[in-house]
N, C-alpha and C positions, 0 to 999 in steps of 0.2 A: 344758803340764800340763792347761789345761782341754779340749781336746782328746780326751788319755787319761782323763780322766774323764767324757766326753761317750760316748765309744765303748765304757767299762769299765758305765754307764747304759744304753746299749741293748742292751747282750750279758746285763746281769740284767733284763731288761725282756723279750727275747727269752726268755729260761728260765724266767721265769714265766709268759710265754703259750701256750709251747709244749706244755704238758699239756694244756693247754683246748682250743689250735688240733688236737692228734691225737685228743682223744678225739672231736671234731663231725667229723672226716673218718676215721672208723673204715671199715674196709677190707670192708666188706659185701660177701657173694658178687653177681658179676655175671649169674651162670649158675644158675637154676633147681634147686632139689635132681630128683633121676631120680623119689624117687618121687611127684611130683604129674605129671600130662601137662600140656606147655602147650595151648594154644590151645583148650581147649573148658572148656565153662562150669558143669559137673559141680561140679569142687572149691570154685567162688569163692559157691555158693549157701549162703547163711545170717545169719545176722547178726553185725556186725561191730565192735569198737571199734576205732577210728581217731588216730593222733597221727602228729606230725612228729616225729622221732627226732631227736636232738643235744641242744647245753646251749644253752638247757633246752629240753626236751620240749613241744611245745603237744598239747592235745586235743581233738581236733573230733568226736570223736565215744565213747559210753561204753555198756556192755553195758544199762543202763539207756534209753538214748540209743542208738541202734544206727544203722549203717549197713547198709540190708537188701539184700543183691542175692539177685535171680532169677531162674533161666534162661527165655529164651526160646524157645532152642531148645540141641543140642547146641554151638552157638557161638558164642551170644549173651546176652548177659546185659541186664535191667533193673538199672541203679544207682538206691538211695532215699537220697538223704542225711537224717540224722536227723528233721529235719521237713519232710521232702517229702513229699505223699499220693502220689504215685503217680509214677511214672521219666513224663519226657518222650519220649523215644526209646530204643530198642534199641543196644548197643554189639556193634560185630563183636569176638571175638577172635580173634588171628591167630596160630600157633607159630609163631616165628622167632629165632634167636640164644641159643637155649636158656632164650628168656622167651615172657612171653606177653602180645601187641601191644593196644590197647584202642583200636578205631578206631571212635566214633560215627558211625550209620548218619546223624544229621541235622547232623552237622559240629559243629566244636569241637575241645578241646584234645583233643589225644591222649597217651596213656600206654604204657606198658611194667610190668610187673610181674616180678618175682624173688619164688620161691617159696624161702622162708627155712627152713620149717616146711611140716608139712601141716596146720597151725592156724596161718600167718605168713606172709603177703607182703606185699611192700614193694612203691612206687606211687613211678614216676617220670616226669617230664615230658616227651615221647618230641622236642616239637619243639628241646628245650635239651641235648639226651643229649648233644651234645659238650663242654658246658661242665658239665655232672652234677657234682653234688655230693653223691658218692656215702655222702655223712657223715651226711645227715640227710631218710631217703626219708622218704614217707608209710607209718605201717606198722599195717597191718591186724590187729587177732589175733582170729579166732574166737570168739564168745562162746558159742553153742551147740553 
Protein backbone atom coordinates (compact mmCIF):
# COMPACT_ATOMS: atom_id res chain seq x y z
CA UNK A 1 0.00 0.00 0.00
CA UNK A 2 2.69 2.47 0.70
CA UNK A 3 4.27 1.59 -2.26
CA UNK A 4 1.18 2.68 -4.42
CA UNK A 5 1.08 5.76 -2.60
CA UNK A 6 4.73 6.56 -3.12
CA UNK A 7 4.30 5.94 -6.88
CA UNK A 8 0.51 7.59 -7.15
CA UNK A 9 3.03 10.97 -5.26
CA UNK A 10 5.49 11.00 -8.01
CA UNK A 11 2.98 10.65 -10.92
CA UNK A 12 1.24 14.15 -9.19
CA UNK A 13 4.60 15.53 -8.71
CA UNK A 14 5.43 14.66 -12.31
CA UNK A 15 2.18 16.53 -13.52
CA UNK A 16 2.83 19.36 -11.79
CA UNK A 17 6.24 20.03 -13.06
CA UNK A 18 5.62 19.19 -16.31
CA UNK A 19 4.03 22.52 -17.32
CA UNK A 20 7.07 24.41 -15.94
CA UNK A 21 9.58 21.56 -17.38
CA UNK A 22 7.76 22.43 -21.28
CA UNK A 23 7.24 25.77 -21.17
CA UNK A 24 11.65 26.55 -20.27
CA UNK A 25 12.28 23.83 -23.10
CA UNK A 26 10.00 25.59 -25.67
CA UNK A 27 10.68 24.40 -29.20
CA UNK A 28 12.35 27.57 -30.69
CA UNK A 29 13.33 27.61 -34.36
CA UNK A 30 16.74 26.04 -35.16
CA UNK A 31 17.04 27.64 -38.54
CA UNK A 32 17.26 31.32 -39.13
CA UNK A 33 13.95 32.89 -40.69
CA UNK A 34 14.95 33.54 -44.87
CA UNK A 35 14.36 36.93 -44.40
CA UNK A 36 17.47 38.30 -42.37
CA UNK A 37 21.03 36.88 -44.31
CA UNK A 38 23.29 34.98 -42.12
CA UNK A 39 26.73 35.61 -41.86
CA UNK A 40 27.16 39.26 -42.31
CA UNK A 41 26.91 42.09 -39.97
CA UNK A 42 24.28 44.41 -41.63
CA UNK A 43 21.24 43.16 -39.62
CA UNK A 44 23.00 42.67 -35.91
CA UNK A 45 24.09 46.69 -36.08
CA UNK A 46 22.07 48.78 -33.31
CA UNK A 47 21.09 48.54 -30.03
CA UNK A 48 19.90 45.88 -28.17
CA UNK A 49 18.00 44.46 -24.89
CA UNK A 50 19.17 41.32 -23.83
CA UNK A 51 17.69 38.30 -21.44
CA UNK A 52 17.77 34.77 -20.96
CA UNK A 53 14.47 33.41 -22.03
CA UNK A 54 12.82 30.53 -19.68
CA UNK A 55 11.10 30.64 -16.04
CA UNK A 56 11.96 33.05 -15.11
CA UNK A 57 13.51 35.23 -17.46
CA UNK A 58 17.05 37.09 -16.30
CA UNK A 59 17.90 40.55 -17.87
CA UNK A 60 21.23 41.67 -18.66
CA UNK A 61 20.74 44.02 -20.52
CA UNK A 62 17.74 46.97 -21.22
CA UNK A 63 16.75 49.53 -24.05
CA UNK A 64 17.81 52.17 -21.48
CA UNK A 65 20.96 49.91 -20.79
CA UNK A 66 21.60 48.57 -24.21
CA UNK A 67 23.83 46.09 -25.72
CA UNK A 68 25.52 48.10 -28.87
CA UNK A 69 26.91 46.18 -31.61
CA UNK A 70 28.74 47.54 -34.63
CA UNK A 71 29.94 46.47 -37.91
CA UNK A 72 33.39 46.30 -38.60
CA UNK A 73 33.23 45.36 -41.71
CA UNK A 74 30.55 43.54 -44.00
CA UNK A 75 31.41 40.29 -41.49
CA UNK A 76 32.36 41.58 -38.49
CA UNK A 77 30.91 42.90 -35.81
CA UNK A 78 32.24 45.08 -32.45
CA UNK A 79 30.10 43.62 -29.39
CA UNK A 80 29.58 46.45 -26.24
CA UNK A 81 28.04 44.91 -23.49
CA UNK A 82 26.00 47.61 -21.43
CA UNK A 83 28.85 49.10 -19.58
CA UNK A 84 31.70 48.32 -21.71
CA UNK A 85 33.42 51.70 -23.42
CA UNK A 86 34.61 50.27 -26.17
CA UNK A 87 34.39 46.22 -27.87
CA UNK A 88 38.02 44.57 -27.14
CA UNK A 89 38.31 42.72 -30.33
CA UNK A 90 36.25 42.16 -33.71
CA UNK A 91 33.96 38.92 -33.95
CA UNK A 92 34.05 37.02 -37.27
CA UNK A 93 30.67 35.96 -38.58
CA UNK A 94 30.19 32.94 -40.37
CA UNK A 95 26.75 31.50 -42.47
CA UNK A 96 26.58 28.14 -41.79
CA UNK A 97 23.43 25.69 -40.75
CA UNK A 98 21.08 28.18 -41.60
CA UNK A 99 22.54 30.49 -38.55
CA UNK A 100 24.93 32.70 -38.10
CA UNK A 101 28.40 31.43 -36.32
CA UNK A 102 30.10 34.34 -33.78
CA UNK A 103 33.77 33.45 -33.91
CA UNK A 104 36.02 36.00 -32.06
CA UNK A 105 38.89 37.13 -33.98
CA UNK A 106 41.01 37.20 -30.35
CA UNK A 107 39.57 33.87 -28.92
CA UNK A 108 36.82 32.97 -26.47
CA UNK A 109 33.58 31.67 -26.19
CA UNK A 110 31.89 31.10 -29.31
CA UNK A 111 28.24 31.51 -30.36
CA UNK A 112 25.55 30.64 -32.91
CA UNK A 113 22.72 32.91 -33.47
CA UNK A 114 18.88 32.15 -34.88
CA UNK A 115 17.22 34.86 -36.32
CA UNK A 116 13.70 34.72 -34.78
CA UNK A 117 12.53 38.20 -36.07
CA UNK A 118 14.14 40.78 -38.11
CA UNK A 119 13.95 42.71 -34.61
CA UNK A 120 14.89 38.95 -32.51
CA UNK A 121 17.66 36.70 -32.34
CA UNK A 122 18.52 34.35 -30.10
CA UNK A 123 22.42 33.64 -28.77
CA UNK A 124 23.60 30.29 -28.02
CA UNK A 125 26.73 28.65 -26.81
CA UNK A 126 28.28 27.04 -30.06
CA UNK A 127 30.99 24.93 -27.80
CA UNK A 128 27.73 23.06 -25.82
CA UNK A 129 25.37 22.99 -29.01
CA UNK A 130 25.13 19.21 -28.34
CA UNK A 131 23.78 19.51 -25.13
CA UNK A 132 21.71 23.07 -26.21
CA UNK A 133 19.03 23.97 -24.26
CA UNK A 134 17.20 25.00 -26.66
CA UNK A 135 14.25 26.36 -23.95
CA UNK A 136 16.09 29.18 -22.68
CA UNK A 137 18.59 31.08 -25.51
CA UNK A 138 20.03 34.53 -24.82
CA UNK A 139 17.50 36.62 -26.81
CA UNK A 140 18.12 39.90 -28.22
CA UNK A 141 15.39 42.31 -29.30
CA UNK A 142 16.08 45.46 -31.14
CA UNK A 143 15.59 48.69 -29.43
CA UNK A 144 16.09 51.04 -32.09
Amino acid sequence: MRTTRNIAAVFLLAAAVAPVTSLAMMPWPRKGIADVPNGVAAPFVGHWSMEQDGRPATVYATCKLPVRIRAADDTHIFYEGPKDREAEAATQLVARDGRTHWEPIAGGPRYFTVWVHPDRFHLYEAEVEAEIDWGEPYAFTRCD
